[in-house]
C-alpha positions in Angstrom: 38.7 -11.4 -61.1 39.5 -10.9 -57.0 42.7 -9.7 -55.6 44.4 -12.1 -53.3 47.2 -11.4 -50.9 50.6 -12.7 -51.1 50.5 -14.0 -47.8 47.6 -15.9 -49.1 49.2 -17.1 -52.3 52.2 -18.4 -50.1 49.7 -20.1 -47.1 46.9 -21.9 -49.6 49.4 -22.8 -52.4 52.1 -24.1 -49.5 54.7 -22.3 -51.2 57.8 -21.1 -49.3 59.4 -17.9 -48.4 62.4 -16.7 -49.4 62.6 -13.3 -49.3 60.2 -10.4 -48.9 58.6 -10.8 -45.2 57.4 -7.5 -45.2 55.7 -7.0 -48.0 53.4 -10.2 -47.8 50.0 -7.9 -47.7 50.6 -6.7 -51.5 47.4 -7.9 -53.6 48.0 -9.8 -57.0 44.9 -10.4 -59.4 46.5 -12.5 -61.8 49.5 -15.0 -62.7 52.2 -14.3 -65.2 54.4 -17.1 -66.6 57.5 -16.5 -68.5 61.5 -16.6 -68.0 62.4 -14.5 -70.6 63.4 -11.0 -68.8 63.3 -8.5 -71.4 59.6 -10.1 -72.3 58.6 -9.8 -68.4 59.9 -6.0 -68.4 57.4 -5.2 -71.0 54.3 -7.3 -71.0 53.9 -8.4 -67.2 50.8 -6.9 -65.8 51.0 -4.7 -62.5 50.1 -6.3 -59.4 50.5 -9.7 -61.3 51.7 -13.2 -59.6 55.3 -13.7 -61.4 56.0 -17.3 -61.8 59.5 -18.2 -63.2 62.8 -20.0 -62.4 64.9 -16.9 -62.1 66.1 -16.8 -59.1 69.0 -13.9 -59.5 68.9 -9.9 -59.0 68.3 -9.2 -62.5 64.8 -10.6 -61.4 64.1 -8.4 -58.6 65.0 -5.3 -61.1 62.8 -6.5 -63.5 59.9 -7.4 -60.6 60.2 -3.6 -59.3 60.2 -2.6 -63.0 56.8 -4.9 -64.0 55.7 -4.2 -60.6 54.4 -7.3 -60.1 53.4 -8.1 -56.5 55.7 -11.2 -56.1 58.0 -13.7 -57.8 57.3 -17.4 -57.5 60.3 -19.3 -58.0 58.5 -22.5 -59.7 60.9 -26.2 -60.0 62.6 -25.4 -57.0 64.9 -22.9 -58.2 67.1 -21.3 -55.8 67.3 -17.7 -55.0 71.0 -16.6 -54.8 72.3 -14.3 -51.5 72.6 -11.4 -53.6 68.7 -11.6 -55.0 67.6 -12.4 -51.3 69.1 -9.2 -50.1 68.2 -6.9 -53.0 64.2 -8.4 -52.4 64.3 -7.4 -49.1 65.9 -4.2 -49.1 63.2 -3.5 -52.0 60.1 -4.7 -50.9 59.4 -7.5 -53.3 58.3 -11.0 -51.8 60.0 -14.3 -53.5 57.9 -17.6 -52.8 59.4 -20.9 -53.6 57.5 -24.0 -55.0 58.5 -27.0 -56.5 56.1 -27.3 -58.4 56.4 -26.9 -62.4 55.8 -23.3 -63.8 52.4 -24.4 -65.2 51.3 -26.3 -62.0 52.5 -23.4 -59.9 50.4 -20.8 -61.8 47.1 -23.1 -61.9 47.5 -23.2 -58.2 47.5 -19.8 -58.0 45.0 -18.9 -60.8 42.6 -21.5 -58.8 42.9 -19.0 -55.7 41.8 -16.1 -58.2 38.9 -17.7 -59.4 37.6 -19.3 -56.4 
């Protein structure tokens, strides 16, 4: 499978940003879906495209644990202040869509496979 950027993900899906501006040029070869923290700390793949609706700082621990190369925030789930900042400070870019978690991660598994 490629490798896409971030900045990609967020321009071809039409996602939005919320956090992470400098690290848009971190590659991601495949979606992960799930919600359940503990189960995302152990099973999500390195340089993977995290789609979920959890928008808080125990997220962007768990991202920098996984080291996934983003969170997508799927339903239009909002990303609280404190979450915002710790992405930022940490390198870890949040998109936002609006989209359902499965729609979300089809759009992005379509950019993988295209």
């Amino acid at each position: 499978m490629k490798k896409i950027t971030v900045r990609q993900i967020l321009e071809e899906c039409g996602f939005s940003l919320l956090a992470g501006a400098g690290a848009l040029d971190r590659q991601a070869d495949r979606v992960f879906c799930c919600d359940l923290l503990s189960f995302v700390m152990g099973r999500a793949p390195a340089d993977s495209a995290w789609v979920t609706v959890m928008g808080n700082v125990n997220a962007i621990a768990v991202a920098v644990l996984a080291d996934t190369a983003c969170i997508v925030l799927a339903e239009g789930a909002a990303l609280d202040e404190e979450a915002r900042s710790r992405a930022d400070g940490q390198g870890v870019p949040v998109l936002g869509s609006a989209q359902p978690i499965f729609d979300t991660g089809l759009l992005i598994q379509r950019l993988l496979e295209d």
